[in-house]
N, C-alpha and C positions, 0 to 999 in steps of 0.2 A: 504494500500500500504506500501510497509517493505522499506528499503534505498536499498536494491538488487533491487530491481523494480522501482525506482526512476529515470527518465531522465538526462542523464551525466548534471552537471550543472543546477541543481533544488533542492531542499528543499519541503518539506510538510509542511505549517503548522498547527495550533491547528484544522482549519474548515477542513483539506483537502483538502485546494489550492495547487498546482504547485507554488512556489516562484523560479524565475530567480536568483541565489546566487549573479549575481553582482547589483542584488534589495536589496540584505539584507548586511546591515551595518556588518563590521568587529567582533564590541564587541557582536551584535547578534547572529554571527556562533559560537566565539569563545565560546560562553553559551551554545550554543547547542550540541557542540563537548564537552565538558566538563561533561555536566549531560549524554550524548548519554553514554560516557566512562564510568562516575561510576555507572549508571543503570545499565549497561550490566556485568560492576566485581560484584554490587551488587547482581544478578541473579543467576551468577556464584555460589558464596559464600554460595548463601542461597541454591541453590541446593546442596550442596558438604553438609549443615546444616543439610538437609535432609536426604541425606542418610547416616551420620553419627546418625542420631538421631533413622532410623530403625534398622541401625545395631546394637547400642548399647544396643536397647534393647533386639534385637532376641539372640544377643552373652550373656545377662545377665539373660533373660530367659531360654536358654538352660544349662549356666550354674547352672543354679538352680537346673533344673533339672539333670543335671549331678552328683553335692551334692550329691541329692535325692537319687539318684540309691544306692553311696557308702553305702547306711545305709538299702537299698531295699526298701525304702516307695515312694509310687508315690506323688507326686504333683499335682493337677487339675490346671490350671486356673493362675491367680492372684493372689496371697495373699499376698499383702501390699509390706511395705515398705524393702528394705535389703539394708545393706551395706558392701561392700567389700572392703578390703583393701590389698595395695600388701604387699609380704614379706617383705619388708625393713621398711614398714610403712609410707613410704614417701607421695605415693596416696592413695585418698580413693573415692568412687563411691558410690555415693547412687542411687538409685532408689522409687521412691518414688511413690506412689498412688492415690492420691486425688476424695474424692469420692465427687459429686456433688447432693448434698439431698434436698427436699420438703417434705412438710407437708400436707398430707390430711384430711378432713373432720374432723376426728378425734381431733384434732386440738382444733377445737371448742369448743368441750364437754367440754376438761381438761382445755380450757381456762373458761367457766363459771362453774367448778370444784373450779377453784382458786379464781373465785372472789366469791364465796360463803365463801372458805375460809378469804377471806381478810376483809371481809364483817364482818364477825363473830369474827376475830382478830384486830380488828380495835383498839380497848384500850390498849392491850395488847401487839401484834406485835411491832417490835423495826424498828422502820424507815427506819434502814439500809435491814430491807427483806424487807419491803413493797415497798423501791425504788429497789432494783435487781427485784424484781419479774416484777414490771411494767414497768420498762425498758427492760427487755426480750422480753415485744411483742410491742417495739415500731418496726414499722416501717424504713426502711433503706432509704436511697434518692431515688433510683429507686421503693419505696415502696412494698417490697417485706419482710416478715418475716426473723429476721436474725437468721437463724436458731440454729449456735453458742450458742450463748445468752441463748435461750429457751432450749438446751441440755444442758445447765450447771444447770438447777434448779434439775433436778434430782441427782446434789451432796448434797442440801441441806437434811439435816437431821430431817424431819418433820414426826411424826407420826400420824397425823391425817387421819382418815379412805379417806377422802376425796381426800388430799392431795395424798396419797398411790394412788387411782387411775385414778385421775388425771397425774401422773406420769407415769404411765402404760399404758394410752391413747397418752401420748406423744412417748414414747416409739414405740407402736404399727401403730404412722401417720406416722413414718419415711418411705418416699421410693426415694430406689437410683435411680436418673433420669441420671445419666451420672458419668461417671468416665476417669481421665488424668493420666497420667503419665508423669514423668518426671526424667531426667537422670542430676544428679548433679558432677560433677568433682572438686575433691579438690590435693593440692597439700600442704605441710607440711613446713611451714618457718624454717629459723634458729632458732627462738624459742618457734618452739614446738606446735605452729596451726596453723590448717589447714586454708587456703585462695583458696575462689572460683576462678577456672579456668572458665571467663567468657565468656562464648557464644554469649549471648544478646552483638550486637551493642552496646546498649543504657546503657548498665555498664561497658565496656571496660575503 
């Protein structure tokens, strides 16, 4: 039942009673009239959020492709990150990509790839790899591989045959499970950086 459907001089409350308003004490209604208001501006807001947030993106992927044309190469799809900025320098627009990755099967192998390796380095190896390595496949709180972590060993510089495809097994378990986007707004201070133009409520 909505307050349009509500009997002149009645209230709903949490169970879906009828309440008599002259049953409900003063500082009661005045609580209810209060969250009633900023729920409904919050609603407001976050739809207006909305459809700033599709437009921004359809005006920032057209003009990508619009670039595109001037130079006659097409565009498919997505491709990552851009930033624009306007003539005076003042604003600048990112667009951003985030791609959301897991590790399959694959995984395994190069994990007992490595511990053959470590196994075998054990006298030798300098403590500081032997903790980056083993902390790359710890576990996160929601226990879930962090995948970060394990994509950063393939900077290390190890030539052991082993090791080579162990890395190339990691390489080959990446698969993209999901991908976000996101529209970032800056604006340029009197001394020369840029400060987020915040969207989020909860960083205002």
């Amino acid at each position: 039942m909505t307050s349009t459907t509500l009997p002149a001089g009645y209230r709903q409350d949490a169970k879906g009673n009828l309440i008599p308003e002259k049953n409900i004490r003063p500082i009661d209604q005045a609580r209810d009239e209060l969250v009633q208001e900023l729920a409904t501006e919050a609603k407001r807001l976050h739809a207006l959020l909305s459809a700033f947030k599709l437009r921004a993106h359809a005006d920032i992927e057209a003009f990508i492709q619009l670039s595109a044309e001037q130079y006659r190469v097409a565009i498919g799809g997505k491709k990552g990150n851009v930033t624009l900025l306007s003539f005076d320098g003042r604003y600048k627009i990112i667009r951003q990509i985030q791609e959301s990755i897991r590790f399959d099967e694959r995984l395994q192998a190069a994990k007992a790839l490595i511990d053959d390796c470590l196994t075998e380095w054990t006298v030798d190896a300098s403590p500081e790899i032997r903790a980056i390595i083993n902390d790359a496949f710890r576990m996160d709180h929601q226990g879930n591989i962090r995948t970060g972590q394990v994509l950063q060993l393939r900077r290390l510089k190890i030539d052991d045959e082993r090791w080579v495809r162990a890395m190339a097994a990691i390489g080959e378990a990446v698969q993209v499970v999901g991908s976000k986007s996101y529209v970032r707004v800056y604006e340029r201070d009197d001394k020369g950086a840029y400060q987020s133009i915040t969207l989020d409520m909860a960083g205002v």
